[in-house]
C-alpha positions as CSV (number, residue, x, y, z in Angstrom):
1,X,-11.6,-15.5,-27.7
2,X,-10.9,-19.0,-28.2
3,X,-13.4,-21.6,-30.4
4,X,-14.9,-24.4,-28.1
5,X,-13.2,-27.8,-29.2
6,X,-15.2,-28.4,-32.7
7,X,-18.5,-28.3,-31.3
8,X,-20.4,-26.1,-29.3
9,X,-20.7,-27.8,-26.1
10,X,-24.3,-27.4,-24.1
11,X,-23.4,-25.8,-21.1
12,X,-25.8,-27.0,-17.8
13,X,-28.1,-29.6,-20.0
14,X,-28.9,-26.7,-22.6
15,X,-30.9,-24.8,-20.2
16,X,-32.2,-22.2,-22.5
17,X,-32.8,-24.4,-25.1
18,X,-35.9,-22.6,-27.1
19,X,-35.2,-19.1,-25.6
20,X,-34.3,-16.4,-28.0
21,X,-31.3,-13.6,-26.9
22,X,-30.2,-10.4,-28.1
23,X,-27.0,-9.5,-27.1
24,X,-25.8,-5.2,-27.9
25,X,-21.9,-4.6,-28.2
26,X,-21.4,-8.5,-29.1
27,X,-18.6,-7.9,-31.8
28,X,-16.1,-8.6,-29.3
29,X,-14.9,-8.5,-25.8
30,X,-17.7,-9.5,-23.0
31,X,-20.4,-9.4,-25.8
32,X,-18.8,-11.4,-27.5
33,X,-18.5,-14.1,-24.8
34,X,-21.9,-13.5,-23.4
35,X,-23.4,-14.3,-26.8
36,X,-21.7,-17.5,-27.2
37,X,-22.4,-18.7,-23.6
38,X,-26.1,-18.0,-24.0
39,X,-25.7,-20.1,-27.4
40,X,-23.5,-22.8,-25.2
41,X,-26.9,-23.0,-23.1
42,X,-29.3,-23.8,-26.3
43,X,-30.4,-19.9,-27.0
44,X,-30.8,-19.2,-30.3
45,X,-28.8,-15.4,-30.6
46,X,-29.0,-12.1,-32.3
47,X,-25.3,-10.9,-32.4
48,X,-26.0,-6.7,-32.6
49,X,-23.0,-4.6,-32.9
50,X,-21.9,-1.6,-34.9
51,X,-19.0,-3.0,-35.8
52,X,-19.7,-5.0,-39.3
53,X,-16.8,-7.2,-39.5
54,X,-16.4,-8.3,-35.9
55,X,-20.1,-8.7,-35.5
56,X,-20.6,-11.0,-38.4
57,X,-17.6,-12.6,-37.1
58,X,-18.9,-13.2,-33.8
59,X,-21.8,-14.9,-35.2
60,X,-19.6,-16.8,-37.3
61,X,-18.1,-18.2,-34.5
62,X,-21.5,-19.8,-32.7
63,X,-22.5,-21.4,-35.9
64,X,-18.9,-23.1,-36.9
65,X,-19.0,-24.2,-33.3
66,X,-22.6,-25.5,-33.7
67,X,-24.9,-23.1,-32.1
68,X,-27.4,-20.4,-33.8
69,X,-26.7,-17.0,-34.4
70,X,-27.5,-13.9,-37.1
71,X,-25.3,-10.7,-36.9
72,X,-27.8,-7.7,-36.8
73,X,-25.9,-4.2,-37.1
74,X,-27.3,-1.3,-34.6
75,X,-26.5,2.1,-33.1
76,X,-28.4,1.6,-29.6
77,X,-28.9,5.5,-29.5
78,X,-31.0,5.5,-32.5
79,X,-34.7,4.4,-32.5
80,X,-35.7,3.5,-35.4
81,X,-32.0,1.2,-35.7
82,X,-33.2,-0.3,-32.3
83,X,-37.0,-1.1,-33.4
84,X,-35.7,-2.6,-36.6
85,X,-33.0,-4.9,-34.5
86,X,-35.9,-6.1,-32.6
87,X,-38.6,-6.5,-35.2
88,X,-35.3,-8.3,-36.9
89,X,-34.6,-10.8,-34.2
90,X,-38.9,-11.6,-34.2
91,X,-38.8,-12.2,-38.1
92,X,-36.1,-14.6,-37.4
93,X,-36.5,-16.4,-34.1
94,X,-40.1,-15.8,-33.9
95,X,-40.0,-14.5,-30.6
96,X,-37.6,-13.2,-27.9
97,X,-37.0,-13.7,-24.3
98,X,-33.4,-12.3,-23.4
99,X,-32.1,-8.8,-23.6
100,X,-28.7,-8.3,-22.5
101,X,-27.8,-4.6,-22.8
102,X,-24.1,-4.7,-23.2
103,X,-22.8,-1.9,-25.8
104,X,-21.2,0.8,-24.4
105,X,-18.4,3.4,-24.7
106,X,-15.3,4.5,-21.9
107,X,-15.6,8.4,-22.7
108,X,-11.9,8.3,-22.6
109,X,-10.2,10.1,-19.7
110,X,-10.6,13.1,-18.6
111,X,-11.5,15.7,-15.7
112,X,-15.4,16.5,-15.8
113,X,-14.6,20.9,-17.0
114,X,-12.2,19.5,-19.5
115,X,-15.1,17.1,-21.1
116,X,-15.9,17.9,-24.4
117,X,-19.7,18.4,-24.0
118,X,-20.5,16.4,-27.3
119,X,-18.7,13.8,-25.9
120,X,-20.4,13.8,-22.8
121,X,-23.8,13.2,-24.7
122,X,-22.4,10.6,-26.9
123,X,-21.5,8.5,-24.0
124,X,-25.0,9.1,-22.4
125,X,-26.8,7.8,-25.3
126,X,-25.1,4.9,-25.8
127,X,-24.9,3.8,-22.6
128,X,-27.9,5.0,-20.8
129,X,-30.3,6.1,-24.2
130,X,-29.3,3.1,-25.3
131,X,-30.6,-0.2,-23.2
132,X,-33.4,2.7,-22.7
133,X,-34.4,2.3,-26.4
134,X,-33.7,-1.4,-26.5
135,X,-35.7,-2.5,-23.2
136,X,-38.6,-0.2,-24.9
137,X,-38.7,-1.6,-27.9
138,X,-38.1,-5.6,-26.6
139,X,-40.8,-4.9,-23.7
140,X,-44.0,-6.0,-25.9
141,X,-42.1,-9.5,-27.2
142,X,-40.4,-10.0,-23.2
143,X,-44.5,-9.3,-21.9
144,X,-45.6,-12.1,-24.3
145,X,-42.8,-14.5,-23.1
146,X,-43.8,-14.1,-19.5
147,X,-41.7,-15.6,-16.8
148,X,-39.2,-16.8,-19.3
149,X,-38.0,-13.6,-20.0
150,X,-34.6,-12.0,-18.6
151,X,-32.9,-8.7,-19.2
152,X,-29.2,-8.1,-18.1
153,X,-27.7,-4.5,-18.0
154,X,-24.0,-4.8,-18.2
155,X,-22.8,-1.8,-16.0
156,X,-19.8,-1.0,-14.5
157,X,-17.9,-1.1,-10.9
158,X,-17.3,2.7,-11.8
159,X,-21.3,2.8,-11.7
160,X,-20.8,2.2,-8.1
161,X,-18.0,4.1,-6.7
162,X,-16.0,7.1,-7.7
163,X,-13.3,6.7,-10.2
164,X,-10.2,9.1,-11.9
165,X,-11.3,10.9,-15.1
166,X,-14.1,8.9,-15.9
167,X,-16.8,11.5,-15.3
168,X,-19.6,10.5,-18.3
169,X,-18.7,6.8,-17.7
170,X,-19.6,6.6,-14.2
171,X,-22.6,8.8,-14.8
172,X,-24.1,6.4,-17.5
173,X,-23.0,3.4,-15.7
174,X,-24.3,4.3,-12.2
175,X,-27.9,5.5,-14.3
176,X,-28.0,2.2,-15.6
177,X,-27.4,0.4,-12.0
178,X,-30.6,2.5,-11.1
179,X,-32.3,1.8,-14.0
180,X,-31.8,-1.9,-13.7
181,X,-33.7,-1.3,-10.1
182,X,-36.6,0.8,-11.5
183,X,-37.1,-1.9,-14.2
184,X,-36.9,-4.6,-11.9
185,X,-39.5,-2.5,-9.6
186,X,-42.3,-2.0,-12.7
187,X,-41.8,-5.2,-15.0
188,X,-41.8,-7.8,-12.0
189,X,-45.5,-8.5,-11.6
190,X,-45.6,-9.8,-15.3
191,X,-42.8,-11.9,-14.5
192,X,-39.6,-10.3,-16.1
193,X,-36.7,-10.4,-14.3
194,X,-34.1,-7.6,-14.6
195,X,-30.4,-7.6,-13.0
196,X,-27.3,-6.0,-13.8
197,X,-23.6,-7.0,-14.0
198,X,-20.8,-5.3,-13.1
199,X,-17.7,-6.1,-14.4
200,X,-14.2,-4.7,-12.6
201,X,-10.7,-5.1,-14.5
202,X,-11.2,-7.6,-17.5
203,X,-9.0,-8.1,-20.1
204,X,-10.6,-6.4,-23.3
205,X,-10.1,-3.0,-24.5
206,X,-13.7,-1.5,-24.8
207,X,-14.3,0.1,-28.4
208,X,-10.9,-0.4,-29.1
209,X,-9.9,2.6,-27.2
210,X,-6.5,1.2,-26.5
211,X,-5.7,0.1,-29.8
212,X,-5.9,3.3,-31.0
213,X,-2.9,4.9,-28.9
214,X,0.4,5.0,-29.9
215,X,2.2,2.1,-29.7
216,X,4.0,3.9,-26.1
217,X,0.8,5.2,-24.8
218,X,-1.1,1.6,-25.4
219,X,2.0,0.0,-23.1
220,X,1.0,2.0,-20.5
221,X,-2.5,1.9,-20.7
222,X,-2.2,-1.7,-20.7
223,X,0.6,-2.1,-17.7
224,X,-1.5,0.3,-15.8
225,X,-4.7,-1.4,-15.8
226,X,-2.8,-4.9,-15.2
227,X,-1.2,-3.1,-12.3
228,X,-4.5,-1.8,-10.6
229,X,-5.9,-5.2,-10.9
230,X,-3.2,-6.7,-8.9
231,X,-4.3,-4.6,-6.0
232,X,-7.3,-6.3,-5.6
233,X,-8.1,-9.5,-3.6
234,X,-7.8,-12.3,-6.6
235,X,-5.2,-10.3,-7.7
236,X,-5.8,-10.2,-11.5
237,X,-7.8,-9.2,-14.4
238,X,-10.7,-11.7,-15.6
239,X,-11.9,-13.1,-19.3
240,X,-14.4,-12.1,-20.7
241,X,-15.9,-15.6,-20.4
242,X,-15.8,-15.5,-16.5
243,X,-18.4,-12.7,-17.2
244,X,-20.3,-14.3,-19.7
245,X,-21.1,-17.3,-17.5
246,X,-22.7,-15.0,-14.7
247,X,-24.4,-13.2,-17.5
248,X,-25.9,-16.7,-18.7
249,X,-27.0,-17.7,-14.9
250,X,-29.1,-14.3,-14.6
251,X,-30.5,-15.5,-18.0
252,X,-31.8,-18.5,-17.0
253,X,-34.2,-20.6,-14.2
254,X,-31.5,-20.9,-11.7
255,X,-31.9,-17.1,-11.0
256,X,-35.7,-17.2,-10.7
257,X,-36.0,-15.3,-7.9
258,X,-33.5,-12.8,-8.7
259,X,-34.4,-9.8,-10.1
260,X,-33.2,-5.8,-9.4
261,X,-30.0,-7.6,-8.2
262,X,-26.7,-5.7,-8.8
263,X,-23.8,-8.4,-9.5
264,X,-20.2,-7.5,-9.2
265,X,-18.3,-9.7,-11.1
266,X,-14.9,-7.8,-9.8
267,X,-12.4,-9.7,-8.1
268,X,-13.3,-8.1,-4.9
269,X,-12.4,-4.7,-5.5
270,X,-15.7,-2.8,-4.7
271,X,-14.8,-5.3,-1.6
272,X,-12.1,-3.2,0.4
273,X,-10.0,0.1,-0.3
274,X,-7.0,0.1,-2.2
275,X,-4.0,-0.4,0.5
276,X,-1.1,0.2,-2.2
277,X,1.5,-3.1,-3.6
278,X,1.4,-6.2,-1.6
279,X,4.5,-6.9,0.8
């Protein structure tokens, strides 16, 4: 993603100036995005990813272009990675207010008897075990922070409707859209708010998936993707950052009386039915 020009400029007045943000799957893509928009809006942020490289890279990248940021590696679907991230983030920041749940994993493509079963579970815990562990082990710091405190679950548009060969990804996403609800539903008397975006067609490639095709195969992927996104109203794929920017509303005051709220960020395709090529 590009670097802001030099410095890191403060988004809406720096309106979470003081607030501290975790931010899973943040090597890259829309974590990567979402963690420097939070850092555009003051936040000081803990970059987690299981990818070394790209994660410390990421946080790089919000303190060249002036912001605050430590890289923090973590495998959401183990507990005692997830407690250390958090009691990590405390021992730095001194306190934490935003969880964004972002990591998650495709599943690849296939039909649900053709799964391979170990598969299936991987994809569970990370995307479903996974904000699990990390909303259970943020929940004490997020009580103590009261009505300044936010979680966003980064789900899916295949969380909410049916999709080819994607049987364990719409599963875990469609869990965590009803998760996000439940949340919302238990923590909202003590003032945390918790909302969920989901993305449609943006121009990453989750995990890396397609980068690990053949050359051929990754074409396709690609030209396929670009062409389903065409179907839809706006006509196109997003950025990351047009993501990020939603993610950094639901983070903030302006969305104080949002909470439980499922957000499509998806060009309008959970909008209509897919009528085939324009004219």
């Amino acid at each position: 993603m590009p670097l802001p020009d030099k410095e890191l400029q403060r988004s809406e007045h720096g309106k979470l100036i003081g607030r501290v943000a975790v931010v899973t799957g943040a090597a890259g893509g829309i974590g990567c995005a979402t963690a420097l928009a939070l850092a555009q809006a003051g936040a000081r942020v803990v970059v987690s990813d299981m990818q070394l490289e790209a994660g410390e890279a990421a946080a790089a990248l919000i303190r060249t272009a002036g912001g605050q940021a430590v890289f923090v590696a973590c495998d959401v679907s183990e507990p005692a990675q997830v407690a250390r991230l958090i009691e990590q983030t405390v021992e730095e920041y001194g306190a934490l207010q935003i969880l964004v749940n972002n990591a998650g994993i495709s599943g690849g493509s296939s039909l649900a008897h053709e799964m391979d079963i170990e598969l299936w579970d991987r994809v569970m815990a990370v995307n479903v075990r996974g904000p699990f562990l990390c909303v259970k082990a943020a929940m004490p710091h997020l009580l103590a922070s009261g009505h300044q405190a936010a979680i966003i679950n980064i789900a899916s548009t295949y969380g909410l409707i049916g999709a080819l060969r994607a049987p364990a990804y719409c599963a875990s996403k469609g869990a965590l859209v009803n998760l996000t609800r439940q949340l919302a539903v238990d923590y909202g008397p003590q003032g945390i708010r918790v909302n969920a975006v989901c993305p449609g067609y943006i121009d990453t490639d989750m995990g890396g998936s397609v980068a690990k095709l053949p050359a051929e195969q990754a074409t396709a992927a690609r030209a396929r993707r670009e062409a389903n996104a065409a179907l839809q109203p706006l006509g196109r794929q997003a950025q990351a950052d047009e993501v990020a920017r939603v993610v950094a509303f639901l983070a903030s005051d302006d969305s104080s009386f949002m909470t439980g709220s499922i957000v499509t960020v998806d060009g309008g395709c959970t909008a209509t039915v897919n009528h085939g090529p324009r004219a």
